[in-house]
C-alpha positions, 0 to 999 in steps of 0.5 A, spaced: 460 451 498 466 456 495 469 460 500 471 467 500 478 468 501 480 474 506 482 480 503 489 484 506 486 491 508 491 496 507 492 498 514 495 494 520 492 495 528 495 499 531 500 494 534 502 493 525 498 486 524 494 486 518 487 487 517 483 483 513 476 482 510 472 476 509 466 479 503 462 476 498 461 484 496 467 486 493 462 492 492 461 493 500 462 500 504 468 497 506 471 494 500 470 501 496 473 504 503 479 499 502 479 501 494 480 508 495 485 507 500 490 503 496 489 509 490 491 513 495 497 510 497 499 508 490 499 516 489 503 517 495 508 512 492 508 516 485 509 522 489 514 519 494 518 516 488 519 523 484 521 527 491 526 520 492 529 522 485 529 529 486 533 528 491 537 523 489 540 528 483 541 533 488 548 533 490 548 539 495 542 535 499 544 534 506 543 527 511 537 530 513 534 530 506 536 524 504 533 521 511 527 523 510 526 521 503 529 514 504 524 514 510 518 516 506 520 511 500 521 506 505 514 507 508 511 507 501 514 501 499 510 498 505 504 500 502 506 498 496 507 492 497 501 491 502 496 493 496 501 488 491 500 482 496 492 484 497 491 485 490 495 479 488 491 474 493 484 477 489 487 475 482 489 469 484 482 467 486 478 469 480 483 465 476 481 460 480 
């Protein structure tokens, strides 16, 4: 019998270990919820990147600035790289 590989979520418990879940239902309440999730993060990404960018070309923008642009970027390249691996894991099933 195939077995369903664990899907990464793309949150963490509140302690920051990953989340996973096992489906046969790509379809499910929680997998659509995951999707949505992902989207959103991918967007946040896109925005987070043209506000780095912004202030990256702005040669006036203070430590403060640049800070919390690094922070952000940092952040959403977390869960950028979060939604790559799950997303990633899922091709390489399908393939299979």
């Amino acid at each position: 019998m195939p077995t369903t590989p664990l899907r990464l979520l793309p949150w963490t418990t509140p302690e920051g270990n990953p989340c996973y879940l096992s489906t046969d239902d790509s379809r499910s309440l929680l997998s659509r919820l995951a999707d949505d999730v992902e989207a959103a993060q991918l967007d946040s990404g896109e925005q987070v990147l043209a506000g780095a960018r912004a202030v990256l070309g702005d040669r006036k923008a203070g430590e403060r600035v640049v800070r919390f642009a690094l922070t952000r970027a940092t952040e959403s390249l977390e869960d950028v790289l979060r939604v790559a691996v799950s997303r990633g894991g899922r091709v390489r099933h399908s393939v299979e």
